[in-house]
Backbone bond lengths (Angstrom), bond angles and torsions (degrees), N, CA, C in turn:
res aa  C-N    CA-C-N  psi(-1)  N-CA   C-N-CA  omega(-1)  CA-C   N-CA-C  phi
1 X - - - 1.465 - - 1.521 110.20 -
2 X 1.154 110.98 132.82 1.716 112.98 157.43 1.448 129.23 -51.36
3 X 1.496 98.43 107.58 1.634 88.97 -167.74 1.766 103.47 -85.17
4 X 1.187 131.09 -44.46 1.087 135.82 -178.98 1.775 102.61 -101.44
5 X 1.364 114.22 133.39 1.517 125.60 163.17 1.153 123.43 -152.69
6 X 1.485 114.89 122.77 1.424 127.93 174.08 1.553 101.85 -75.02
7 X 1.303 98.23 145.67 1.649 127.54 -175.31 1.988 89.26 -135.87
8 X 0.925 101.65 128.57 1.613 130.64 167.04 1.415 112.13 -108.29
9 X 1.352 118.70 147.12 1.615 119.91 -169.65 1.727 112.46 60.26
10 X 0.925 130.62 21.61 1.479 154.34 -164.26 1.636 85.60 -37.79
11 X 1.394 107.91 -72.81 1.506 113.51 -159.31 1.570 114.36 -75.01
12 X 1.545 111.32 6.13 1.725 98.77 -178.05 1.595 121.05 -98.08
13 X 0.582 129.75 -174.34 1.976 136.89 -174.07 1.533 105.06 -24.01
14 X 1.654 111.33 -68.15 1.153 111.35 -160.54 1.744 99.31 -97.06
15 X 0.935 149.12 -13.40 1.754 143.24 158.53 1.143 112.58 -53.77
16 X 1.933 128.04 -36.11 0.757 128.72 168.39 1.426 137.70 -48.98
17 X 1.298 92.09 -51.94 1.707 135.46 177.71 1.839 98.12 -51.01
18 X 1.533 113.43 -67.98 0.706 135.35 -136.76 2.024 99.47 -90.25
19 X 1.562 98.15 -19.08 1.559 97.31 -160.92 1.712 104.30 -66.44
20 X 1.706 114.17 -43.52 1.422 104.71 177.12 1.369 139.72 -52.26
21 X 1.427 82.89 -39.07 1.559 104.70 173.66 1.498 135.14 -78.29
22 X 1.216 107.21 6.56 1.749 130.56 174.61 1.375 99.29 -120.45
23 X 1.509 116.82 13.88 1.344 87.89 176.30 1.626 120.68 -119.53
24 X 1.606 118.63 138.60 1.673 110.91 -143.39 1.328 107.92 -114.01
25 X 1.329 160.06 -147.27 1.411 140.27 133.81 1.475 86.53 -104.66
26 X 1.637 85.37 153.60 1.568 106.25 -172.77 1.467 114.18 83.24
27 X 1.611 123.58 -16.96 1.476 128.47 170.59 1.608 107.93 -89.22
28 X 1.730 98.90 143.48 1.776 97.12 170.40 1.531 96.01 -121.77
29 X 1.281 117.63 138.31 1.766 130.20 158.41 0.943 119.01 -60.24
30 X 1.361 152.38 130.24 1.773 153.84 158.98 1.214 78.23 -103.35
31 X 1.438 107.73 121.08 1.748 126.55 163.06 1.241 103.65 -124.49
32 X 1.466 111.75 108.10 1.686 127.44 -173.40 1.679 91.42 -112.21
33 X 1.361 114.45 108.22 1.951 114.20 160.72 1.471 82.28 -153.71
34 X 1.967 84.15 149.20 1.538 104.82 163.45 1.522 127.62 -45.15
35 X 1.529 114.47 -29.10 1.963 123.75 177.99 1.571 89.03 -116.77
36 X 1.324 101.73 147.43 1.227 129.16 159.96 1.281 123.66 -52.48
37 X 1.331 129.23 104.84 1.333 149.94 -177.26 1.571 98.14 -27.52
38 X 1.494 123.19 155.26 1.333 119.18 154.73 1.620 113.73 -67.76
39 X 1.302 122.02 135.81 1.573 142.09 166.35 1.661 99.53 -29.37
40 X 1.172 114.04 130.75 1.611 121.17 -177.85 1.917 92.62 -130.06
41 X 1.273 81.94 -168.43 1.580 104.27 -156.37 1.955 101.21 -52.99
42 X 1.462 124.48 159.67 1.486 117.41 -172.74 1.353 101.65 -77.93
43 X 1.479 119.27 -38.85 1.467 106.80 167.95 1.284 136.06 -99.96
44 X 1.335 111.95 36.95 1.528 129.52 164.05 1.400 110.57 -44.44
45 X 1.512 119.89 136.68 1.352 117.38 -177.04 2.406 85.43 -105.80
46 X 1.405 112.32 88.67 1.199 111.60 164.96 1.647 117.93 -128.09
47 X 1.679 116.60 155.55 1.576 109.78 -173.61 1.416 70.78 -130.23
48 X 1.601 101.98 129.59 1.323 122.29 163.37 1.439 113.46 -86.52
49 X 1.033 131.38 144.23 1.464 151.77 -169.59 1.700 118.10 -131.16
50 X 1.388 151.27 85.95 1.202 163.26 -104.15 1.454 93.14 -148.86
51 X 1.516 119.63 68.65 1.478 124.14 172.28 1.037 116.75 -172.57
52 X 1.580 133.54 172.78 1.165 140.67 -129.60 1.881 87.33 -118.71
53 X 1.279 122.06 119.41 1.584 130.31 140.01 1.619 106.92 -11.54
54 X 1.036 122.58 -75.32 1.509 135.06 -175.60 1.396 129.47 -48.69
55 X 1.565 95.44 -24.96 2.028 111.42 171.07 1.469 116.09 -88.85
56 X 1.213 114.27 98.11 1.445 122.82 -173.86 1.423 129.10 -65.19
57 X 1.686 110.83 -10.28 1.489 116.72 152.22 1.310 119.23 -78.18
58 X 1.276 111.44 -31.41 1.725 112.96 162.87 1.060 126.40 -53.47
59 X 1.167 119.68 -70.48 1.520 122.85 149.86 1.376 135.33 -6.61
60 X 1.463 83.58 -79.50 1.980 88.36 178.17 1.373 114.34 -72.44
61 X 1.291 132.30 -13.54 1.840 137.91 145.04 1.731 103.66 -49.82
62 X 1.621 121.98 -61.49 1.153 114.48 -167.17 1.542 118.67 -58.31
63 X 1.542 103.89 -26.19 1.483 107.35 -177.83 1.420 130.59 -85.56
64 X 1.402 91.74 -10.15 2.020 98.04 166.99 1.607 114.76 -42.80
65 X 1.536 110.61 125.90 1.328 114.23 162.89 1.728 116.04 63.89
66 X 1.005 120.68 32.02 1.669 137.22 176.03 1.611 104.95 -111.61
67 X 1.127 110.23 159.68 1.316 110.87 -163.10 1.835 116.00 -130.33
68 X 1.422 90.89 1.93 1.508 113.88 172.97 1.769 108.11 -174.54
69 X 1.752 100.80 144.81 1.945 85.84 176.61 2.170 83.70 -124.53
70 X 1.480 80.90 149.18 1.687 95.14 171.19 1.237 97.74 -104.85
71 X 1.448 133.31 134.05 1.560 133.71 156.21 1.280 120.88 -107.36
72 X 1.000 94.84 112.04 1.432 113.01 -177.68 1.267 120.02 -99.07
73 X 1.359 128.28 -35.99 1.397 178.14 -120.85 2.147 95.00 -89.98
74 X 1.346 112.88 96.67 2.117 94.34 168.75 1.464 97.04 162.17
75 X 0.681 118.00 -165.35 1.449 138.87 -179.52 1.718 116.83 -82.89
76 X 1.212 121.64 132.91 1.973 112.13 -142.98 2.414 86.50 -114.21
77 X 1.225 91.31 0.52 1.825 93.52 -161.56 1.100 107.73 -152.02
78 X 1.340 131.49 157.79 1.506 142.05 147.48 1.034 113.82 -18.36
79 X 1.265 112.69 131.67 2.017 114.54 -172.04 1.533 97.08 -161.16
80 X 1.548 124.54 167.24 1.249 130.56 154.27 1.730 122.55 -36.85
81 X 1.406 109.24 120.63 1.953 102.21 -169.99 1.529 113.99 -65.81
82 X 1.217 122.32 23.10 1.634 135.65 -177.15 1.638 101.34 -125.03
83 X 1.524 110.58 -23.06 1.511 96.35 165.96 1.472 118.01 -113.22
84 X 1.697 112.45 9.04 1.397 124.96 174.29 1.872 98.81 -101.44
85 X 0.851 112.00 -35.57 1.593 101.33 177.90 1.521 107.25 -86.13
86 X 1.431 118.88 -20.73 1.984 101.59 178.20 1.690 110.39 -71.05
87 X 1.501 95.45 -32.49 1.683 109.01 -174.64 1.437 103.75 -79.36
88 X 1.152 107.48 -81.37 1.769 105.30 -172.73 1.466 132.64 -77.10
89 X 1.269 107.50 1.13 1.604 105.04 177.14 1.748 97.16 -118.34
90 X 1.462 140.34 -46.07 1.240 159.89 -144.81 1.801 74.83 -94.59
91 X 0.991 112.72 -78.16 1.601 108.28 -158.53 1.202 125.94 -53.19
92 X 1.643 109.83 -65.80 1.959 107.85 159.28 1.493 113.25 -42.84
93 X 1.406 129.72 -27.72 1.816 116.57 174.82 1.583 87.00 -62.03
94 X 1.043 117.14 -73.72 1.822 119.86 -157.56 1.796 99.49 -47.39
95 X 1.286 121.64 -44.63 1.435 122.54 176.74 1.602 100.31 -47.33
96 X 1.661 128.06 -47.83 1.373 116.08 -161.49 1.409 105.30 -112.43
97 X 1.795 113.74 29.52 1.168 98.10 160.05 1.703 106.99 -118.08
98 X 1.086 117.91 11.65 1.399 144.60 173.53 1.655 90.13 -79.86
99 X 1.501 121.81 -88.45 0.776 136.90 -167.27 1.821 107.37 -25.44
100 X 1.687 104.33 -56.15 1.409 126.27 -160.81 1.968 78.53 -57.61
101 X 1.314 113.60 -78.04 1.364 137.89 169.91 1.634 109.41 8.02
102 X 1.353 101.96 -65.04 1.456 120.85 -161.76 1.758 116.66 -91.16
103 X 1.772 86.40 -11.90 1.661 95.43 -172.14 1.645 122.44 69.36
104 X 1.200 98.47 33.53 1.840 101.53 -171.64 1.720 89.10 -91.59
105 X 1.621 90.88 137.00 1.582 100.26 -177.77 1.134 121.61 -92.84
106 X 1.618 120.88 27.64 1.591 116.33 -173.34 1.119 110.14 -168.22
107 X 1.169 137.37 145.76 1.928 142.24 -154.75 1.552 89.26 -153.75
108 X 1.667 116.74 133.28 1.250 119.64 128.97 1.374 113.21 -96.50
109 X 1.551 123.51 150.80 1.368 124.35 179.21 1.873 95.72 -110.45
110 X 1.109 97.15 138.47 1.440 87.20 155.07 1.800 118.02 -122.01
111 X 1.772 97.53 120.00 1.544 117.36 -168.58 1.472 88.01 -95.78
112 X 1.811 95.62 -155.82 1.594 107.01 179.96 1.233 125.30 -151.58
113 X 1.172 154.28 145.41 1.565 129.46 172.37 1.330 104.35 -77.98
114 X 1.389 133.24 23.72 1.796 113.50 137.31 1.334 107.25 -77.92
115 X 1.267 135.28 -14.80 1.627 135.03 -172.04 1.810 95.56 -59.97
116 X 1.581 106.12 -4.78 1.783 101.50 -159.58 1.564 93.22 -149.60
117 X 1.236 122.12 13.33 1.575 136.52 -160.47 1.874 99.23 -47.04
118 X 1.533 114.81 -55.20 1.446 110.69 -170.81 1.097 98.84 -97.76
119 X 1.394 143.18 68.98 1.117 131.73 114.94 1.869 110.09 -90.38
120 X 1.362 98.14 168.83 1.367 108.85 -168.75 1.677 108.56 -144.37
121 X 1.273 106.61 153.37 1.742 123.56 162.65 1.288 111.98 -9.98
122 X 1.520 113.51 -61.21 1.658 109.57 -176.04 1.715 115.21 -67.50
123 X 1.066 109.98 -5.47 1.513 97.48 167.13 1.788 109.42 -97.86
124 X 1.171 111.82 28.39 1.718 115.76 -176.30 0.975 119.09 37.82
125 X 1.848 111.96 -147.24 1.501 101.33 -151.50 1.158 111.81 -85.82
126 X 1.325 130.69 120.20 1.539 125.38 -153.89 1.619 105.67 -107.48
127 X 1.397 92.92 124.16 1.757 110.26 171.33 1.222 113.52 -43.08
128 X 1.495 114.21 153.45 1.242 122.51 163.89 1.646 112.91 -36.25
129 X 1.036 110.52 -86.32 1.724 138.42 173.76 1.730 103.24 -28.43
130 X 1.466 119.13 -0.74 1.615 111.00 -173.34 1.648 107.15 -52.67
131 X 1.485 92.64 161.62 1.992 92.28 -167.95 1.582 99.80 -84.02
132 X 1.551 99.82 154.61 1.426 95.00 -174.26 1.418 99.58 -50.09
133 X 1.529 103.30 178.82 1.547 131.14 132.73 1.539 109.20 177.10
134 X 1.616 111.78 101.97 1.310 124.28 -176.88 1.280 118.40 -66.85
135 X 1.332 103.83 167.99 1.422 104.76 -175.75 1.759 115.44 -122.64
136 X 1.681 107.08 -4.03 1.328 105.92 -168.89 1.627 96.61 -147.31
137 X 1.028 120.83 176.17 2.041 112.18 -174.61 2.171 69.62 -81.24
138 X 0.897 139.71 -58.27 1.427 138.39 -174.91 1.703 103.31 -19.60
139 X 1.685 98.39 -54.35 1.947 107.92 -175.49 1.717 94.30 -59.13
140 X 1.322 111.07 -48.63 1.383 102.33 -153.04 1.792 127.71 -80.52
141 X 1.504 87.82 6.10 1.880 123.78 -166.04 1.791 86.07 -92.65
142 X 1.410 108.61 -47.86 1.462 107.75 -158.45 1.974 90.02 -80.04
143 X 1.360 111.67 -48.06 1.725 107.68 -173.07 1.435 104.30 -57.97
144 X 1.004 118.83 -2.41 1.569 114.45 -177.31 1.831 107.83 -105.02
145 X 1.574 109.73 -34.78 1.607 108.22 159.97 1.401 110.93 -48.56
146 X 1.803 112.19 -49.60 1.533 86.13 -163.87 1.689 111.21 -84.42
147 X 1.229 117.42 -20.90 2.006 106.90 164.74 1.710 103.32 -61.33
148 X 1.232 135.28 10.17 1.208 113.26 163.84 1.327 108.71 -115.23
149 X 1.337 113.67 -4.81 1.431 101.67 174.58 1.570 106.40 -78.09
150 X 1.355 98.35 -51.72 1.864 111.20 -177.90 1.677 94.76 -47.36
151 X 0.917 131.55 -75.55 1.381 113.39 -178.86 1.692 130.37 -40.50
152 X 1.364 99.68 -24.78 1.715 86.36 169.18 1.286 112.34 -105.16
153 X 1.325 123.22 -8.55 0.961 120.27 160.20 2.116 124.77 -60.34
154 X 1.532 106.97 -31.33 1.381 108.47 172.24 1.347 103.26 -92.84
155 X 1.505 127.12 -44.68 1.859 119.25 170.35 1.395 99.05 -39.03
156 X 1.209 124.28 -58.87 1.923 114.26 -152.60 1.170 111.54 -144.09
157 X 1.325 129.06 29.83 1.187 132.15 146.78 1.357 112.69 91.58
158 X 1.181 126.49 -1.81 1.354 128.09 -177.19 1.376 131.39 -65.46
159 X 1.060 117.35 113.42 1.647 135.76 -172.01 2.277 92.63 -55.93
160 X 1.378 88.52 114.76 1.588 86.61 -175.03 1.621 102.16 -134.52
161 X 1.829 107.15 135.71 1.384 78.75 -176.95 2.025 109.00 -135.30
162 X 1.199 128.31 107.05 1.579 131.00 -155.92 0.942 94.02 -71.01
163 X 1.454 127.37 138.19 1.571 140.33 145.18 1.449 111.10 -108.72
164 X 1.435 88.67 121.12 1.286 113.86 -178.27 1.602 111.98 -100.94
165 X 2.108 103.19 80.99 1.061 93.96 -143.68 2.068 100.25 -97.99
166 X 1.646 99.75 175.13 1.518 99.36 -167.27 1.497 98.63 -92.57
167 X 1.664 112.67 -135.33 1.181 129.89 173.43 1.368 122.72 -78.25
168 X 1.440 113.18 74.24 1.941 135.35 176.42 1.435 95.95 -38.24
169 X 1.263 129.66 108.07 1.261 132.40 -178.36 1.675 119.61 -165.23
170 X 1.440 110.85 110.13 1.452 104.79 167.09 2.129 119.83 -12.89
171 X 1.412 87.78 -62.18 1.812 95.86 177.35 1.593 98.59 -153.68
172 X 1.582 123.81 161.15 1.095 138.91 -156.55 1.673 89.78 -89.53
173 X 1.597 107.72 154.58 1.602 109.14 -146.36 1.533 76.91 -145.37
174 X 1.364 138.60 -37.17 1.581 125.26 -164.03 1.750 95.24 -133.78
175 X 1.519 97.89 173.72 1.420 103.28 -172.77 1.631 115.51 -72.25
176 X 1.534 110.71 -17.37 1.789 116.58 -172.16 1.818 98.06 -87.93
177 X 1.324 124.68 -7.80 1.379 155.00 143.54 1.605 94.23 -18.66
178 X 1.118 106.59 -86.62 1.553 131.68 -156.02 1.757 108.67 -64.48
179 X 1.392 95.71 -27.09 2.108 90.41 160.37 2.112 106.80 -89.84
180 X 0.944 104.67 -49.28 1.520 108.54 -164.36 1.792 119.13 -87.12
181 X 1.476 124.65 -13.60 1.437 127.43 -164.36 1.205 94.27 -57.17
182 X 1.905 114.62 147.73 0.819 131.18 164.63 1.433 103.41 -126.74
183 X 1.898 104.34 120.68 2.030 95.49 -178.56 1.454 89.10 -75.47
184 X 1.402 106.25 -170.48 1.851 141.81 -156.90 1.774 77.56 -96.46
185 X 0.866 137.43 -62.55 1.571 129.78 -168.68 1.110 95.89 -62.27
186 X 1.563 121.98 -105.70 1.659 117.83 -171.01 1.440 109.98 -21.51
187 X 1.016 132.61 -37.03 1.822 117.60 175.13 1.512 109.08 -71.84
188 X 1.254 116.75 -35.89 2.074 116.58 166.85 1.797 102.03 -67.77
189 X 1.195 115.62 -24.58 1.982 108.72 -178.96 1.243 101.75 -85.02
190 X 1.488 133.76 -40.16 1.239 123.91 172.93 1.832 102.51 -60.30
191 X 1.115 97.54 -86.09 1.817 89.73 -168.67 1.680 115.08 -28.43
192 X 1.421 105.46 -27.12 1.308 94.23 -162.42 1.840 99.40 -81.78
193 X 1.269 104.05 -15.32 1.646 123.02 171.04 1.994 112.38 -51.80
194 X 1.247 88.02 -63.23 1.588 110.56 178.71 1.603 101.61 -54.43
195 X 1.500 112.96 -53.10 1.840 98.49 -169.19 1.274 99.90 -73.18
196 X 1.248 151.10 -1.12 1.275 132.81 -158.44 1.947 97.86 -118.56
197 X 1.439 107.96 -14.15 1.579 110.10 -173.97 1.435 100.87 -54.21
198 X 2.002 98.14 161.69 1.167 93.83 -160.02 1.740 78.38 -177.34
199 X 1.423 92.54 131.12 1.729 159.79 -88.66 1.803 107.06 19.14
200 X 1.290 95.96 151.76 1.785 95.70 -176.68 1.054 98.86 -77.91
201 X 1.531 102.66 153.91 1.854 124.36 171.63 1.078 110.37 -139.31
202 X 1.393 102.68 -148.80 1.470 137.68 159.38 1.217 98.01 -150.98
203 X 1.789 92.27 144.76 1.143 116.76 171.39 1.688 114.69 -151.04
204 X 1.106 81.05 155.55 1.805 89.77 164.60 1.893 113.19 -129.76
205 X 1.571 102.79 126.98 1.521 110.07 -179.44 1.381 109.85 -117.23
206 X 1.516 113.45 146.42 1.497 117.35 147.98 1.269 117.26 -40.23
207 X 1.538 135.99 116.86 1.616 112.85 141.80 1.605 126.01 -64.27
208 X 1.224 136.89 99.23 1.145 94.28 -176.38 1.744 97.00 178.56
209 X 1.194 119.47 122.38 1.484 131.34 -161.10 1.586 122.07 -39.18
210 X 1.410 134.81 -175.12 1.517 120.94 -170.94 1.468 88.77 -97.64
211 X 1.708 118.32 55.02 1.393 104.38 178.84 1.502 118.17 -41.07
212 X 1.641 119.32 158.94 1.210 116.22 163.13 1.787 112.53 -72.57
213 X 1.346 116.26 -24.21 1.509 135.64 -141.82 1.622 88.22 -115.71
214 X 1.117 136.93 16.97 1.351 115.45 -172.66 1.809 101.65 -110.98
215 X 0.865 75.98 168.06 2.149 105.73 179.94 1.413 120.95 -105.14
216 X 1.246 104.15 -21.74 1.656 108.71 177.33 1.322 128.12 -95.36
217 X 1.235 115.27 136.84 1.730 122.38 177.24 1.228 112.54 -54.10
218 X 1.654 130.99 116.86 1.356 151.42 152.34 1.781 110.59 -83.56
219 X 1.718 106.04 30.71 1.299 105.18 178.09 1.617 124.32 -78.27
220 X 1.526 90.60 -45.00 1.347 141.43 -158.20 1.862 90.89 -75.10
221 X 1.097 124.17 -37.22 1.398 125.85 -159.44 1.477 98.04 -105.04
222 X 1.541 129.50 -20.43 1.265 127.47 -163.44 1.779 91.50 -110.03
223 X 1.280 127.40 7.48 1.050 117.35 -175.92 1.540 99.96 -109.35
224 X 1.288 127.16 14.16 1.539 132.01 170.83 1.739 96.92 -138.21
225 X 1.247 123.72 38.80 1.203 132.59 174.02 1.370 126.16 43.84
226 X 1.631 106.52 42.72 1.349 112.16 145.61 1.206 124.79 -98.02
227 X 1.779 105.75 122.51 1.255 121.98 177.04 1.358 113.25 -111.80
228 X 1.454 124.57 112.34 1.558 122.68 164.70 1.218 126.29 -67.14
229 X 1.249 115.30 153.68 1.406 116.02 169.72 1.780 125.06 -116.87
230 X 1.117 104.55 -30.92 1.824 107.25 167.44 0.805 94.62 -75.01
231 X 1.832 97.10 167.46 1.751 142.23 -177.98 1.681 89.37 -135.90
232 X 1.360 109.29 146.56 1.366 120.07 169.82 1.838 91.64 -98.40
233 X 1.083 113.08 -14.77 1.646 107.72 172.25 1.637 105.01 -50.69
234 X 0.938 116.46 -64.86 1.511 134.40 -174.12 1.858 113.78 -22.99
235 X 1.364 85.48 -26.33 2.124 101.41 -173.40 1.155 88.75 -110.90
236 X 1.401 160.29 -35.18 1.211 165.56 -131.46 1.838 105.84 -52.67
237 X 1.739 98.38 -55.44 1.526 99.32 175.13 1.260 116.13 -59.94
238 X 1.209 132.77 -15.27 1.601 134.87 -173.74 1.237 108.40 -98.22
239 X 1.287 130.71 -11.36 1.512 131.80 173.46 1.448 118.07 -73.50
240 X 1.544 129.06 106.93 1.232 132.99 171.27 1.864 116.42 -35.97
241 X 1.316 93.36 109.96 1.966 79.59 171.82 1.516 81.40 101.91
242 X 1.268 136.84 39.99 1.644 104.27 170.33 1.348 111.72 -97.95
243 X 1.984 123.15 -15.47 0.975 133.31 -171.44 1.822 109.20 -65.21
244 X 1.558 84.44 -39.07 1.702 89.11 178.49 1.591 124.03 -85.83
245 X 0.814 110.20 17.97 2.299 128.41 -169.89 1.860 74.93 -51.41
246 X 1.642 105.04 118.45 1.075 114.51 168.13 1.772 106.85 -132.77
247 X 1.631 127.20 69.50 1.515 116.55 170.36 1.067 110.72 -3.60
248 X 1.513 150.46 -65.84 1.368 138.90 -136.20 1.480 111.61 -72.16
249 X 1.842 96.53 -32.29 1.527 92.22 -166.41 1.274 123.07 -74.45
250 X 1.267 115.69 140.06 1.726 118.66 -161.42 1.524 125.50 -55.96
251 X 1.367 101.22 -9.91 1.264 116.25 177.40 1.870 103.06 -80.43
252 X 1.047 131.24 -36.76 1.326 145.35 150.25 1.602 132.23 -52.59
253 X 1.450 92.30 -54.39 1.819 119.02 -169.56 1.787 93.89 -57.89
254 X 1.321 114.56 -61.34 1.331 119.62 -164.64 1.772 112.17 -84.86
255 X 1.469 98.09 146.94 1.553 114.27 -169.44 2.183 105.26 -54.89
256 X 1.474 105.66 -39.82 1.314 121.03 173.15 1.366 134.01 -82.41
257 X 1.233 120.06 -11.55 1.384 145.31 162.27 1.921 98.53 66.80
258 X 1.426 95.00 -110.93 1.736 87.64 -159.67 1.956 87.04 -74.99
259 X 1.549 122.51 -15.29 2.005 104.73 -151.53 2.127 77.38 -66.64
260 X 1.085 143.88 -27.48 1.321 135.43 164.15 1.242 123.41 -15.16
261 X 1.504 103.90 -38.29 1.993 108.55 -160.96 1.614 98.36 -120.81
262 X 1.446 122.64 -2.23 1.052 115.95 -150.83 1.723 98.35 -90.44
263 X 1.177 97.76 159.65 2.001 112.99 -175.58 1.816 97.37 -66.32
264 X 1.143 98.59 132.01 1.741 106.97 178.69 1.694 116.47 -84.35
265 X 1.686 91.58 122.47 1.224 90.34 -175.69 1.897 134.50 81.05
């Protein structure tokens, strides 16, 4: 088990999500974000860390003596490509040259399925490992995390593992929901999948629940013992528009749904 793990982006959507549920007895959190994490339990075993992903003396301080780092840490949407490449391409390098730095033997990355946004249905059930093709400079910020993980992972051996994650959501809220949701647990069973793999690699995984409605291979993730447990079926009746669930429509058809049509940048 990972006794020590840095978490980057500590305080945003999914660190949040994610902090209770990574947390083990006998495990301590390094929560490094620019704002102060929300207040967790009184006997939380966590070391807060009050700095920026992007400062590479921070970093390689935060990574002393940890035994895996999760990055979570960048830009979550479409943004200007000068504030998507300082955050998500500039920062995860500095995250894995810390890492390289400090000798920590294990990386989660967190990618995206825009890293793979235009692919679609007619190419079936698509492997983890599918080749990029983004859909937003956002897709092409995340396809560029995972060629830097694969590269340090063959430079220096580092056990690295991409989630290519779906719709991070308490419960599925729209109909493109029902192929891609990922609950707050199954996203703590996957990671907790990745720290425990064994022989190091690289990899690239789906994030993304045992939908009934999905297209993507849960091969790749169940073969390092991630097992999900939600269905975005389960909300299905509560989803506006479920009478009309039409695959073809492109909002459906494609791996990225509407970030496909959306204005760049």
């Amino acid at each position: 088990m990972a006794h020590r793990i840095l978490v980057t982006g500590a305080a945003g959507r999914v660190g949040t999500a994610l902090r209770p549920l990574l947390a083990r007895p006998g495990r301590t959190l390094r929560l490094l974000d620019i704002a102060p994490p929300p207040p967790g339990a009184p006997d939380e075993p966590v070391e807060l860390v009050e700095a920026s992903f992007t400062d590479q003396d921070a970093l390689d301080k935060a990574c002393r003596d940890v035994d895996a780092v999760v990055h979570l840490g960048g830009v979550s949407g479409e943004a200007p490509w000068e504030q998507i490449l300082a955050a998500n391409v500039d920062g995860t390098q500095r995250v894995l040259e810390a890492v390289r730095r400090r000798g920590v033997p294990k990386v989660v990355l967190a990618s995206s399925i825009h890293a793979a946004g235009f692919l679609t249905r007619d190419d079936g059930l698509l492997p983890a490992a599918a080749p990029p093709r983004p859909d937003t400079f956002y897709g092409v910020s995340k396809a560029a995390v995972e060629a830097l993980g694969s590269l340090y992972h063959s430079r220096f051996g580092i056990d690295v593992s991409c989630l290519r994650i779906g719709a991070f959501r308490p419960r599925p809220v729209s109909l493109p929901d029902l192929a891609v949701w990922l609950s707050h647990e199954d996203a703590a069973r996957l990671v907790e999948a990745c720290l425990a793999a064994d022989p190091p690699g690289f990899r690239i995984l789906w994030g993304i629940s045992a939908n009934t409605r999905r297209w993507w291979s849960l091969a790749e993730g169940e073969a390092i013992g991630y097992r999900p447990r939600d269905d975005a079926e389960s909300f299905a009746d509560a989803i506006p528009g479920i009478d009309a669930f039409d695959p073809a429509d492109p909002l459906l058809h494609r791996v990225g749904g509407g970030f496909c049509t959306m204005p760049l940048g």
